[in-house]
N, C-alpha and C positions, 0 to 999 in steps of 0.2 A: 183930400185926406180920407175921407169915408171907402175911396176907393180902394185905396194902399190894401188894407186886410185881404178882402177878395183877392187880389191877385198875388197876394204872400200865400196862400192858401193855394192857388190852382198853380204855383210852382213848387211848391213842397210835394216829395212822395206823397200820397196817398196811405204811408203805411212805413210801418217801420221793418228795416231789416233785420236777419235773425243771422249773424255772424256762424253760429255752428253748422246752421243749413247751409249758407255762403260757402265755409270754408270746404263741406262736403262737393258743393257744386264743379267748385272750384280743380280738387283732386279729380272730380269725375269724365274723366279722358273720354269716353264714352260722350256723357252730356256736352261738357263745354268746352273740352280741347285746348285748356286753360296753358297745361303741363308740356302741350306739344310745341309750342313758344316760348315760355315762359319755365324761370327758374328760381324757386325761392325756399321757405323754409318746411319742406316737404320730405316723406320717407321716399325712398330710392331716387337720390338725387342724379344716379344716369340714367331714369327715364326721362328725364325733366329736360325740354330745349333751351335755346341760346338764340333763338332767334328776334326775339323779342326782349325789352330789357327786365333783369329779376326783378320780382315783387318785394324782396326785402324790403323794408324802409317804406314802403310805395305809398302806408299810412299818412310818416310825417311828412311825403312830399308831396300829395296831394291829399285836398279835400275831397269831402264825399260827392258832392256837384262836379267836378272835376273828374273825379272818379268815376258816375257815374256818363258823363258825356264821352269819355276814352272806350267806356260800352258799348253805345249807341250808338257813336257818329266818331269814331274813329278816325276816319279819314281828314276831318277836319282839324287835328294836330299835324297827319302827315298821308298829304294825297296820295303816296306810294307804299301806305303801310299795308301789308298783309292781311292786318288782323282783320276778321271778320266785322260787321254790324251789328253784334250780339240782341239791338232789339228791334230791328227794323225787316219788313221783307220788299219792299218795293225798290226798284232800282238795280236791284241786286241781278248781277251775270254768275252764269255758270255756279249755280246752289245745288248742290245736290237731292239728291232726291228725297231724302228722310226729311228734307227742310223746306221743303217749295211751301211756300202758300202760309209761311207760319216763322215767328223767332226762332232764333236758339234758343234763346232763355226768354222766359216770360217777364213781364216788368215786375211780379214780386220776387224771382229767380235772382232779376238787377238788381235788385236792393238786398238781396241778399248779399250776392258779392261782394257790394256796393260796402256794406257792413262788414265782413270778412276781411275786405282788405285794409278796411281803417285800423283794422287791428295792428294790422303788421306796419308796428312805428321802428322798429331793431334794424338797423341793415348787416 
């Protein structure tokens, strides 16, 4: 029992997310390439892709743990998904260049998301 704490502690973020910087991130096609997959409740909805499923709703369908492991380890919902490792760099084939050696997002970047997208409970 003395143990339980410790390790609720070294599974929890480290930090809380900040949804307004998330949801920034998020639009930033530039940084996270969010919009170039993904379609939700965003201004210029024909920038926005179809490739990936919309973010509407994506709150009440998933938790933030949940949420945050569709970041990080994507491929472990679905072995042939596109989407990137948002925080991982090992493993990784064919990264581009701005990315070698480093995330996309940083893991306070992830929680920021992380936080952004819990917002979005509306589908």
């Amino acid at each position: 029992m003395k143990y339980l704490l410790p390790l609720l502690l070294l599974a929890a973020p480290a930090w809380a997310g900040d949804a307004a910087r998330g949801r920034r991130i998020v639009e930033d096609r530039a940084l996270s390439a969010c919009l170039l997959c993904h379609a939700g409740p965003f201004l210029a909805p024909h920038l926005q892709g179809n490739i990936g499923p919309p973010l509407n709703g994506i709150g009440a369908r998933l938790g933030p743990d949940e949420l945050r492991l569709r970041l990080t380890e994507p491929a472990r919902f679905n072995p042939d998904t596109p989407m990137p490792a948002y925080g991982h760099v090992d493993g990784l084939h064919r990264v581009g260049p701005a990315w070698r050696g480093r995330p996309i997002l940083t893991p306070a970047q992830i929680e920021d998301v992380v936080a952004f997208l819990s917002t979005l409970r509306t589908p």
